[in-house]
VOBA-1610 file (N, C-alpha, C; in pm, whole numbers, padded with zeros to 5 digits, always signed):
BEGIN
Unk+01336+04748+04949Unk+01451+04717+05032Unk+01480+04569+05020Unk+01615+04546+04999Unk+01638+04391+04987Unk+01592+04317+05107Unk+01561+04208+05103Unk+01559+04124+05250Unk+01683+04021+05243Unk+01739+04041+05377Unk+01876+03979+05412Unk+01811+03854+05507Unk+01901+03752+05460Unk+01842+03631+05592Unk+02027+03557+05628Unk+01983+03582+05724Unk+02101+03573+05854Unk+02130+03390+05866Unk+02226+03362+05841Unk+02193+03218+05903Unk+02351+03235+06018Unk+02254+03145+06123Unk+02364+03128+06218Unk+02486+03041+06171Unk+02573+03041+06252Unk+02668+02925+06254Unk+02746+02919+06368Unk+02756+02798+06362Unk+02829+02702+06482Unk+02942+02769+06492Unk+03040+02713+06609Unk+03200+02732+06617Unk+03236+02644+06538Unk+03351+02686+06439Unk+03455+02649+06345Unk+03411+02587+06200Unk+03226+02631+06217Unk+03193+02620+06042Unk+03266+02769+05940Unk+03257+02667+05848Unk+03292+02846+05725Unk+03187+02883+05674Unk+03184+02981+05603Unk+03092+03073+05494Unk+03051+02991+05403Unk+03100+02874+05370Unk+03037+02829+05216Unk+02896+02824+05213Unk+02852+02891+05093Unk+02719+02866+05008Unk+02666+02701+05049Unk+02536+02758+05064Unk+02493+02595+05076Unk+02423+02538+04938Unk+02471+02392+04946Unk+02489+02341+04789Unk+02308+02262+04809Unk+02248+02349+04701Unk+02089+02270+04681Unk+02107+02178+04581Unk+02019+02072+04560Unk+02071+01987+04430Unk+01934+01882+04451Unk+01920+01757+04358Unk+01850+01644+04369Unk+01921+01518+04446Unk+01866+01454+04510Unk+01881+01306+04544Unk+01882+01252+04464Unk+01949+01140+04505Unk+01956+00980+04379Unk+01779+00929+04358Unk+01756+00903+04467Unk+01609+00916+04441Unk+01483+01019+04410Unk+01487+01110+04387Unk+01406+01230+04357Unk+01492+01231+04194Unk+01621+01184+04143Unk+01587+01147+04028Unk+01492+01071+03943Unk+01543+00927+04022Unk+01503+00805+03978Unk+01342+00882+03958Unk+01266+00915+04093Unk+01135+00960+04053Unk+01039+01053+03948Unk+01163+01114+03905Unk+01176+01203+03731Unk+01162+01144+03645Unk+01271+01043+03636Unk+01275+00938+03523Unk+01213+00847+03534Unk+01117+00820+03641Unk+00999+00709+03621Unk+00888+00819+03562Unk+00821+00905+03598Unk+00733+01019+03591Unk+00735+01015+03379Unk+00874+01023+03375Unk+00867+01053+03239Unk+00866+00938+03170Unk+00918+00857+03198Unk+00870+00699+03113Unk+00750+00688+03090Unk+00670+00691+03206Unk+00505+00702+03206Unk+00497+00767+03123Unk+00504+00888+03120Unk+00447+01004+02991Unk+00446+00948+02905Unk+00587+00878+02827Unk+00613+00848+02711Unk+00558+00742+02659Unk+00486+00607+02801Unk+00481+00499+02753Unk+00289+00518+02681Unk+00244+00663+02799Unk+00119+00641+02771Unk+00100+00804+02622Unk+00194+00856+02628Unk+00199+00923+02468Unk+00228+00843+02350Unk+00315+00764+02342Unk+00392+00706+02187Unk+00297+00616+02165Unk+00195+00533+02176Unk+00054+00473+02116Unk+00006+00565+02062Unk-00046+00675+02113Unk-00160+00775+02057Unk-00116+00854+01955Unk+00078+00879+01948Unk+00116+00967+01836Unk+00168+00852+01747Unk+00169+00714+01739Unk+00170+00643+01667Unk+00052+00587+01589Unk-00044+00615+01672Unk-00151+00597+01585Unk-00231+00710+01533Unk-00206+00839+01571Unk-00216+00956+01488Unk-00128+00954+01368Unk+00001+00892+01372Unk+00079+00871+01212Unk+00004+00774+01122Unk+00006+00706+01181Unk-00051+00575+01107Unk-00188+00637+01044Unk-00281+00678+01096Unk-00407+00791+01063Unk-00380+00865+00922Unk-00276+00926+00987Unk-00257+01028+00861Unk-00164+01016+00723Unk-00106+00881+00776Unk-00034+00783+00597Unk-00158+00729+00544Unk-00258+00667+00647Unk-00373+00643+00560Unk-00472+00747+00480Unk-00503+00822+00584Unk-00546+00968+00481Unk-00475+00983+00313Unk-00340+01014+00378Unk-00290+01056+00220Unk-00225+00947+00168Unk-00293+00789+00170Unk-00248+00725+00066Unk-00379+00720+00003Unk-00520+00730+00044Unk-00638+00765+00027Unk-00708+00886-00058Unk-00578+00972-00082Unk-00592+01084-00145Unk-00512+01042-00242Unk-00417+00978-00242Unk-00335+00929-00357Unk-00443+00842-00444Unk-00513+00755-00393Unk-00607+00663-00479Unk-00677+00770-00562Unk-00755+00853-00471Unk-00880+00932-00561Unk-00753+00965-00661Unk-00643+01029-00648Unk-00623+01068-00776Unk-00641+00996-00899Unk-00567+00888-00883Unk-00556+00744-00986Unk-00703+00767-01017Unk-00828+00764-00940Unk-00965+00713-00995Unk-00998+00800-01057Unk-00966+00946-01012Unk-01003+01071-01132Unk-00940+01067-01250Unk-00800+01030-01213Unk-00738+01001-01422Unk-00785+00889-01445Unk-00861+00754-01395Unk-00914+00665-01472Unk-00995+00722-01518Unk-01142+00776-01411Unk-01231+00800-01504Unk-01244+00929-01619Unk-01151+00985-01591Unk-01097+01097-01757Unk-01071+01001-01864Unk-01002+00893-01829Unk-00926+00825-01950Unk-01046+00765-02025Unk-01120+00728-01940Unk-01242+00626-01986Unk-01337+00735-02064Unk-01356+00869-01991Unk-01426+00966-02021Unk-01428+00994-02194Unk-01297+00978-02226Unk-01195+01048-02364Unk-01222+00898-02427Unk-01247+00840-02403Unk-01203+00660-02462Unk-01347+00546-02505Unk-01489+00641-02493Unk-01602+00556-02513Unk-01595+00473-02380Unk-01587+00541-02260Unk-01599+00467-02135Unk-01550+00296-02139Unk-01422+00289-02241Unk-01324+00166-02266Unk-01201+00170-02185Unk-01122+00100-02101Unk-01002+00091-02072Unk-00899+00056-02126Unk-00796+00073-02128Unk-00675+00087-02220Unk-00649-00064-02227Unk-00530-00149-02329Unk-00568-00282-02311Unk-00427-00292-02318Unk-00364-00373-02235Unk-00279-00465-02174Unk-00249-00613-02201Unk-00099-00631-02320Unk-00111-00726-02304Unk+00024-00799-02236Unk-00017-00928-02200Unk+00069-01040-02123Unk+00212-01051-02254Unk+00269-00965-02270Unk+00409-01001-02352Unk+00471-00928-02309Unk+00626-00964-02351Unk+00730-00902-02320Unk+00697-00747-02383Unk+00790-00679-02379Unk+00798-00543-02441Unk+00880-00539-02564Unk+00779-00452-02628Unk+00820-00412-02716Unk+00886-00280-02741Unk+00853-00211-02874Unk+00870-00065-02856Unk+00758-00022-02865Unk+00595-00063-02883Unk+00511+00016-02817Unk+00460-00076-02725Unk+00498-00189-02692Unk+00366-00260-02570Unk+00474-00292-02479Unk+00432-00246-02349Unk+00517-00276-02231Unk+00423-00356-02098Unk+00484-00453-02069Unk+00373-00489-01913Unk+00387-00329-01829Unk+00259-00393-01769Unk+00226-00285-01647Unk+00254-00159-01742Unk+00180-00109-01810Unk+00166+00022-01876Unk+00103+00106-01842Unk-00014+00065-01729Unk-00117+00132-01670Unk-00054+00291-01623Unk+00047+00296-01535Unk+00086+00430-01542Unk+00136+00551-01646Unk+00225+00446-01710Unk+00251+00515-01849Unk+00155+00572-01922Unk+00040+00497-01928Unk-00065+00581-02027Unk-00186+00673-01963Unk-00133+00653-01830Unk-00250+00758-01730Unk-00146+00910-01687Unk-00054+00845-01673Unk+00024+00949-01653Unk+00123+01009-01781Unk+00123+01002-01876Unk+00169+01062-01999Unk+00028+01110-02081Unk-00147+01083-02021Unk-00206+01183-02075Unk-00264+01317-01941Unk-00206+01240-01851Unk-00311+01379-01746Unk-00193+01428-01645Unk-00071+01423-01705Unk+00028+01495-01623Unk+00131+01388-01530Unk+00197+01481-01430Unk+00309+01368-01355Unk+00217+01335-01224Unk+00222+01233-01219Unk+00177+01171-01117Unk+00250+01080-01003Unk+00372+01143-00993Unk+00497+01111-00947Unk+00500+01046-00803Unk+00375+01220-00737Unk+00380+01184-00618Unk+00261+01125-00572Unk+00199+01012-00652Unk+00083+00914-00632Unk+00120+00801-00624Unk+00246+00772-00687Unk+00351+00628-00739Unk+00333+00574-00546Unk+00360+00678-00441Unk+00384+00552-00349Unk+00293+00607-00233Unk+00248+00454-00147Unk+00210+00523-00076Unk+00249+00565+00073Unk+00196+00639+00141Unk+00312+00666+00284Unk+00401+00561+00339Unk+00255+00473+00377Unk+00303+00382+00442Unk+00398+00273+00397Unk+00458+00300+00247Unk+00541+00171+00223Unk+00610+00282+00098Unk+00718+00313+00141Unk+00767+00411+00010Unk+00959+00421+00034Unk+01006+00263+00079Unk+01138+00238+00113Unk+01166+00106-00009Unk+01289+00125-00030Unk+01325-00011-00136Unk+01319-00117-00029Unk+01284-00267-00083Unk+01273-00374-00033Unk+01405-00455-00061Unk+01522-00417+00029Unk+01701-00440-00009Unk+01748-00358-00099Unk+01887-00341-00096Unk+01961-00264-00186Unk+01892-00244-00339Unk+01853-00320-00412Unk+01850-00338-00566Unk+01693-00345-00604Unk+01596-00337-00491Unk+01428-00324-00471Unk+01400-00489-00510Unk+01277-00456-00583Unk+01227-00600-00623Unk+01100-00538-00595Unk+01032-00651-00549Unk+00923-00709-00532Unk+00856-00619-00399Unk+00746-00564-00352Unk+00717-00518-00258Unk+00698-00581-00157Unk+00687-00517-00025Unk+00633-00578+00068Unk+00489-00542+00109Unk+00485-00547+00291Unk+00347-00463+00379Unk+00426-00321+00370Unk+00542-00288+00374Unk+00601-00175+00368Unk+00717-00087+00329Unk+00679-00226+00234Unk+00800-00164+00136Unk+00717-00170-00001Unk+00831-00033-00147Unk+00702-00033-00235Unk+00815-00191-00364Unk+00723-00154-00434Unk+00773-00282-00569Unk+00839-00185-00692Unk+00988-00228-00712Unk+01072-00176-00815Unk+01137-00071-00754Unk+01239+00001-00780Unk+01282-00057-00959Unk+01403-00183-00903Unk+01496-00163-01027Unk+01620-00282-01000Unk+01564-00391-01133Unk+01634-00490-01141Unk+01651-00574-01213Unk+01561-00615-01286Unk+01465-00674-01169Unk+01327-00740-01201Unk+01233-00630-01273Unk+01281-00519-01304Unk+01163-00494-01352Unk+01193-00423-01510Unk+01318-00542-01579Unk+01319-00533-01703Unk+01198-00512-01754Unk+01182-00473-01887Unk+01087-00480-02004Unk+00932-00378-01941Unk+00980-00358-01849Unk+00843-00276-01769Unk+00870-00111-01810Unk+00722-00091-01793Unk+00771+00074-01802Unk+00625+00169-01783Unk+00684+00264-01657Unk+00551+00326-01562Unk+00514+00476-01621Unk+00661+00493-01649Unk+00664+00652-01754Unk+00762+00681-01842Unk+00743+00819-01907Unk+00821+00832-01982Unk+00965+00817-01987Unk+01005+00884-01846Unk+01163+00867-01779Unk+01159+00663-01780Unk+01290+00603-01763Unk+01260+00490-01766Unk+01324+00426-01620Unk+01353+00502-01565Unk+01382+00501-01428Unk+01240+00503-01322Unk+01179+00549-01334Unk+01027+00539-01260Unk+00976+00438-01316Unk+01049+00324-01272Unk+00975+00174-01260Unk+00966+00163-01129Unk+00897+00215-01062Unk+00880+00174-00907Unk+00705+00216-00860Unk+00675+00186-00716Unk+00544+00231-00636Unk+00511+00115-00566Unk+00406+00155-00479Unk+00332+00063-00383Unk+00212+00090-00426Unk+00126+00119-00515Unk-00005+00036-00554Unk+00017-00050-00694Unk-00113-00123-00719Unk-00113-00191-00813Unk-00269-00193-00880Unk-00269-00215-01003Unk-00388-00214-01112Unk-00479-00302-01100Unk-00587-00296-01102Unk-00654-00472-01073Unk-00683-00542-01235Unk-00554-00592-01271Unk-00555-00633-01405Unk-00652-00717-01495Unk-00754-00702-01406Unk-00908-00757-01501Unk-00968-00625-01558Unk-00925-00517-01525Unk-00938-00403-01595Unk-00882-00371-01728Unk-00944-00413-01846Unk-00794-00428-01965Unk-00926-00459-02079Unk-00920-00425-02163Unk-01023-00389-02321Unk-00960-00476-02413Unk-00917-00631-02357Unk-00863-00734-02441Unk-00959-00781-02518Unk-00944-00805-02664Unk-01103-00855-02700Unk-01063-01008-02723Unk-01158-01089-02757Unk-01136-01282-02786Unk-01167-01216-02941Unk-01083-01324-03002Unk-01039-01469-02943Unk-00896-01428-02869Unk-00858-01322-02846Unk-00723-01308-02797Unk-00674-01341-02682Unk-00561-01421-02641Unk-00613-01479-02486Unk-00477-01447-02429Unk-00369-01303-02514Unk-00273-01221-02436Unk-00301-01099-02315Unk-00405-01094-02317Unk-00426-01037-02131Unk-00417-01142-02048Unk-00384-01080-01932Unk-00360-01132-01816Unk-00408-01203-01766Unk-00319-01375-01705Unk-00461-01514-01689Unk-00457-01575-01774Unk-00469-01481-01936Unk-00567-01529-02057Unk-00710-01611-02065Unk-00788-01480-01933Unk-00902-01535-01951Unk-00992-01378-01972Unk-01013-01345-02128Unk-01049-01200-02124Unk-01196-01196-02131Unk-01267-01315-02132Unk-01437-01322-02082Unk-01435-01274-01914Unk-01335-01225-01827Unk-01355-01215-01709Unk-01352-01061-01714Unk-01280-00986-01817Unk-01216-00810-01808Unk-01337-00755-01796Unk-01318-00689-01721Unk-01392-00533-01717Unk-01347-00430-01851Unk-01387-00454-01953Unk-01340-00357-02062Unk-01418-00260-02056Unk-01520-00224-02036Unk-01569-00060-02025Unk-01597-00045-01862Unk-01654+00094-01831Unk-01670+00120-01732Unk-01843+00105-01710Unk-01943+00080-01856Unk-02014+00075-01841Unk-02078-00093-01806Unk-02036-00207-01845Unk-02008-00322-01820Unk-02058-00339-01606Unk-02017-00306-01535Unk-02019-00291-01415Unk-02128-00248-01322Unk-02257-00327-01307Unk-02392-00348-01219Unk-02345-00242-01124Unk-02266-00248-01051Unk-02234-00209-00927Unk-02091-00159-00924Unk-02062-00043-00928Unk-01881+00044-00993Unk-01844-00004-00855Unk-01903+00052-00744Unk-01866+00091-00643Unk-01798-00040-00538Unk-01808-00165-00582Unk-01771-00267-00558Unk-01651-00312-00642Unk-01621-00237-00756Unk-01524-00289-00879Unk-01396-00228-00840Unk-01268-00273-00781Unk-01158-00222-00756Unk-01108-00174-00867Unk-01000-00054-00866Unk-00933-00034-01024Unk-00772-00012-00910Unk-00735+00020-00861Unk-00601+00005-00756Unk-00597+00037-00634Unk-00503-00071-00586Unk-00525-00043-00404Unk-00349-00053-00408Unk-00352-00083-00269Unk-00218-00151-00169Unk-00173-00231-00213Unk-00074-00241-00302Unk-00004-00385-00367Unk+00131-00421-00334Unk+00176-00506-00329Unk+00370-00536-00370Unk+00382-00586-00486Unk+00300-00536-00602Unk+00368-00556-00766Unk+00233-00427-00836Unk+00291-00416-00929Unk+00215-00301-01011Unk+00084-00358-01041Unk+00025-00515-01020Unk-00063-00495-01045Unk-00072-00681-00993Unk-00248-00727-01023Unk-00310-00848-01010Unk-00444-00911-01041Unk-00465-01018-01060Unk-00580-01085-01095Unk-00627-01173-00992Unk-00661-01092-00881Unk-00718-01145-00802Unk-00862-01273-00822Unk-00889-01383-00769Unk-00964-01478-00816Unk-01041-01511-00675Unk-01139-01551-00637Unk-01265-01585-00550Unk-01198-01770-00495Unk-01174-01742-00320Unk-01099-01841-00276Unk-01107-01973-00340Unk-01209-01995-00347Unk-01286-02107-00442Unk-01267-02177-00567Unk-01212-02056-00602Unk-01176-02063-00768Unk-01065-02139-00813Unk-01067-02273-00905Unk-00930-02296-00941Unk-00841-02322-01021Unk-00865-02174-01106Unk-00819-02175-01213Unk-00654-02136-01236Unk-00638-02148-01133Unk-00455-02130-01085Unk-00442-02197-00958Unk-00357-02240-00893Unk-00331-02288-00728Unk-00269-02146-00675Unk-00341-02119-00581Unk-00319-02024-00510Unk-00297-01867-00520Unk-00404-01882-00646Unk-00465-01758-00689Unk-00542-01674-00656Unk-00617-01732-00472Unk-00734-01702-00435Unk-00702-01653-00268Unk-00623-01720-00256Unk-00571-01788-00109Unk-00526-01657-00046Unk-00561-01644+00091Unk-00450-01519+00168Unk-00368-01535+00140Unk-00294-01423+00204Unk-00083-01392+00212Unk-00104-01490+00327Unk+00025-01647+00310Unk+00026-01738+00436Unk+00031-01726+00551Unk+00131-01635+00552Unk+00174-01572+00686Unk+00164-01376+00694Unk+00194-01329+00821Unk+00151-01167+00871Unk+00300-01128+00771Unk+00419-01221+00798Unk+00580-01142+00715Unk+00554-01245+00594Unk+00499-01288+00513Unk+00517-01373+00406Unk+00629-01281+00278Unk+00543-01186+00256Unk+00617-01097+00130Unk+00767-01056+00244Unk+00757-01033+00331Unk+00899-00995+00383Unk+00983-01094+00406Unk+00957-01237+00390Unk+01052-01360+00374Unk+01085-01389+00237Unk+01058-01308+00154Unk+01079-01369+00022Unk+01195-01291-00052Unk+01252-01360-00142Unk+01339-01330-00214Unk+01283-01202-00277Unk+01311-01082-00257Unk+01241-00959-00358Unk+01319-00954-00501Unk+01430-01069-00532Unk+01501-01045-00683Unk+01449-01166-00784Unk+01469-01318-00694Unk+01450-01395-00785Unk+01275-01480-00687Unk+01235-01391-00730Unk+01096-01414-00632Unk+00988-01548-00724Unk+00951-01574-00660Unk+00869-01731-00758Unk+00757-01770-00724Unk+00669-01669-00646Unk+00522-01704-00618Unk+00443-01598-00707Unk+00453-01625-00802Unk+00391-01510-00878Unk+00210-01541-00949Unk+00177-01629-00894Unk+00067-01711-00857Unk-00045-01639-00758Unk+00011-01623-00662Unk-00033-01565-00516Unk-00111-01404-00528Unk-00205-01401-00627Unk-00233-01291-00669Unk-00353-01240-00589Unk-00424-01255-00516Unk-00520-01193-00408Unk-00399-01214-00284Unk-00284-01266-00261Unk-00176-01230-00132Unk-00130-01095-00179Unk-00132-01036-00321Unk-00047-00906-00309Unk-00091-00787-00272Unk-00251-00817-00267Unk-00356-00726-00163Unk-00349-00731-00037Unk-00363-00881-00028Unk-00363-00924+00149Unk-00273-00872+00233Unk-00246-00758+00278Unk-00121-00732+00320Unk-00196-00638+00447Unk-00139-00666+00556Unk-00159-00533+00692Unk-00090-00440+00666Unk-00094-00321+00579Unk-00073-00190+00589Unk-00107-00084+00646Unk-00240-00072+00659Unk-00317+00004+00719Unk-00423-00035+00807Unk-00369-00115+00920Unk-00468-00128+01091Unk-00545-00255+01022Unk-00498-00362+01020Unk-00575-00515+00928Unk-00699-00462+00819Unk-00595-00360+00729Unk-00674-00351+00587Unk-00586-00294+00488Unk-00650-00300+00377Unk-00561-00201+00288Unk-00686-00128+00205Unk-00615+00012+00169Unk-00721+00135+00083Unk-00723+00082-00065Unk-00809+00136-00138Unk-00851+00105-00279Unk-00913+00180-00323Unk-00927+00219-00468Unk-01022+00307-00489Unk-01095+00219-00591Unk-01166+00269-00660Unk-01320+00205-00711Unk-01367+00243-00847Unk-01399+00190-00937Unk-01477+00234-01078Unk-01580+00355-01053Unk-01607+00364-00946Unk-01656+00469-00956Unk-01599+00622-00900Unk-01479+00591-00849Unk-01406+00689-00851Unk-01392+00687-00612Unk-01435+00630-00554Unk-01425+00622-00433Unk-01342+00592-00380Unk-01291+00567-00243Unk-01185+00544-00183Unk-01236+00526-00054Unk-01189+00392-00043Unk-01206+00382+00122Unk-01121+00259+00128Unk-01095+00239+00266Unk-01044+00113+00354Unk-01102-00009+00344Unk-01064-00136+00306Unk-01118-00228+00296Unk-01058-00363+00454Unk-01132-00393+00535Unk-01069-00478+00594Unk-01020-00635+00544Unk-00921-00706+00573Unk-00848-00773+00459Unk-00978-00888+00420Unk-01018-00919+00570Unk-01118-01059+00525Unk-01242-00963+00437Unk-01227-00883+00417Unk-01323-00878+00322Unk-01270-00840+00164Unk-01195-00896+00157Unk-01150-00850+00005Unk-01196-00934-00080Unk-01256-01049-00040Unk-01359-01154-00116Unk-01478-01138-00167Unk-01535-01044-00100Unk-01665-00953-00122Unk-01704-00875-00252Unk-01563-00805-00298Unk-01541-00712-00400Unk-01538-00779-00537Unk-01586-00722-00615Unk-01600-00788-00767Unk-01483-00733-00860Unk-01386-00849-00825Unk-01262-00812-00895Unk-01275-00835-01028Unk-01324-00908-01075Unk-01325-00979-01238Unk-01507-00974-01216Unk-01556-00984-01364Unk-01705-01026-01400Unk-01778-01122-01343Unk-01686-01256-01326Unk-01760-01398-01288Unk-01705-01420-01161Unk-01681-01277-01054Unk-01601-01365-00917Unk-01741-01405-00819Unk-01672-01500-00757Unk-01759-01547-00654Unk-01731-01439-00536Unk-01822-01376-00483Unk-01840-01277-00369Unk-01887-01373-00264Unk-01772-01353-00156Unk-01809-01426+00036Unk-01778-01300+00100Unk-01846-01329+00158Unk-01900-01239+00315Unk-01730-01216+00370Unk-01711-01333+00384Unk-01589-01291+00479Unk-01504-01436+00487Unk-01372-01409+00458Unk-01262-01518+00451Unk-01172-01542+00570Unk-01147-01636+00651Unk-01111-01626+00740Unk-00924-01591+00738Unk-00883-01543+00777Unk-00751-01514+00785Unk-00666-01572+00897Unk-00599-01649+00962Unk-00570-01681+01079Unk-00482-01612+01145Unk-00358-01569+01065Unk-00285-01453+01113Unk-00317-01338+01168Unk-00430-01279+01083Unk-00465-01148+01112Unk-00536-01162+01240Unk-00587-01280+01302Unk-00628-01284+01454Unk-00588-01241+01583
//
C-alpha cells in the first residue's frame, strides 16, 4: 500500500511542490571536500606516471644492451668504429643506430624515451630534460637508419665505445687510447655505460678533473640549462658529461651497461662510472642545483 503524507497548510498558502536543493554554502563545502581529494591524489598519480616512464625507458635501454651485446657477440666481442667526419656515402656521425638497428631489426620504438619524446621548438634540435634531440636542420650529414628521416631520440651512445685503432686520431676527442674497443677490454662491464638519458645521440663524457677540454667534465650549470639554449644554432658542444646531467627521472637519469643492465643512476654519481679506460672515478660530485 502506498504511504501518503499529508502536509498541512496555512490560510491562503497554495499546493506548490516544495523546492529541495543545496545552499550557497553546502556548495562551497563540496568544492572544498573535492579540492582536498585532488590536492592529496595528483602527487601520488603523478608520481605513479613518472614511475612508470621510468620503467619503460628502462626497458627501452635493456633493449639497446641486448643488440649491443649480439653485435659484439657476431663481431669478436669488437664494437663498431665511428669516425669524427662529416658523412660520407658509407661513414655517417652517430651511426650507432644505423648499424644496430639495420642488423637486429626496427628499433623505432626504443629511439625515445617516455619521459622526453616532444620536439624541442618547431624545427627540433638539440635535446633537452624533456625534450628528445633531432631531427631538423642540425642534424645534417647524420644518419640513425635506413629511412633518412629517423634522425631523432632521447638517448645517446657513450662515444668512448668505438674500435678506432692509432695512430688514427678520427674518433671522437681524438683520443682513441681512452675507447673501449672490445667488450672484453672492461675489469668491471657493469660500471661501463654504453647509453643512457641524453640531449644529443651521443658523448665523451670526461672525470671533473680532467682537462683535456674546458668543460668537458663539469655538471649541466643550471636545473633549465639545455632548455635556455638555442636548440638550432647551439654552441656548447663541449659540455659533454652536462648531456647526461639532466633531471629526468626523480634527480637521475637510466643507463644501461656493457654488461647488458639497467638501472637508475643518481646524477652526482655519474662520476663514479667508467666512461672511458683512464677516467678518474669520485664518489660523488657536488651539484648545487640539484639541492
Amino acid at each position: 500500500m502506498a504511504a501518503h503524507i499529508k502536509q498541512d497548510r496555512q490560510p491562503g498558502q497554495t499546493g506548490r511542490r516544495l523546492q529541495v536543493g543545496f545552499t550557497l554554502i553546502e556548495l562551497l563545502v563540496v568544492i572544498a571536500i573535492i579540492a582536498l581529494l585532488m590536492g592529496i591524489l595528483m602527487p601520488g598519480l603523478q608520481k605513479a606516471r613518472k614511475m612508470a616512464q621510468s620503467a619503460a625507458c628502462k626497458a627501452h635501454l635493456r633493449q639497446w644492451g641486448t643488440v649491443i651485446q649480439m653485435y659484439t657477440m657476431d663481431n669478436s666481442n669488437k664494437f663498431w668504429t665511428e669516425q669524427n667526419v662529416w658523412a660520407t656515402d658509407a661513414d655517417y656521425q652517430g651511426n650507432w643506430m644505423l648499424m644496430l638497428s639495420g642488423l637486429y631489426g626496427n628499433m623505432d620504438k626504443a629511439r625515445l624515451c617516455p619521459a622526453a619524446n616532444k620536439l624541442n621548438g618547431p624545427e627540433g634540435g638539440i635535446g633537452t630534460t624533456v625534450n628528445q634531440w633531432g631531427p631538423g636542420p642540425i642534424m645534417v650529414n647524420h644518419r640513425f637508419a635506413s629511412d633518412l628521416d629517423k634522425v631523432y631520440g632521447s638517448y645517446g651512445i657513450n662515444l668512448w665505445i668505438n674500435s678506432v685503432e692509432p695512430p688514427s686520431t678520427q674518433g671522437w676527442r681524438s683520443q682513441p687510447q681512452r675507447q673501449w674497443k672490445t667488450t672484453l677490454a672492461a675489469r668491471h662491464p657493469a660500471l661501463v655505460p654504453t647509453v643512457s638519458d641524453c640531449t644529443w645521440f651521443g658523448t665523451n663524457p670526461i672525470s671533473v678533473k680532467d682537462q683535456s677540454w674546458a668543460n668537458g667534465g663539469v655538471p649541466t650549470p643550471s636545473r633549465d640549462w639545455w632548455e635556455e639554449q638555442d636548440p638550432i644554432s647551439f654552441g656548447g658542444w663541449n659540455y659533454d658529461m652536462a648531456r647526461v646531467c639532466i633531471d629526468r627521472h626523480g634527480r637521475g637519469v637510466n643507463l644501461v651497461f656493457m654488461d647488458g643492465s639497467a638501472r637508475k643512476v643518481i646524477l652526482t654519481n655519474l662520476w663514479s662510472l667508467k666512461w672511458h679506460k683512464d677516467f678518474e672515478l669520485l664518489d660523488e660530485v657536488r651539484i648545487p642545483w640539484l639541492n
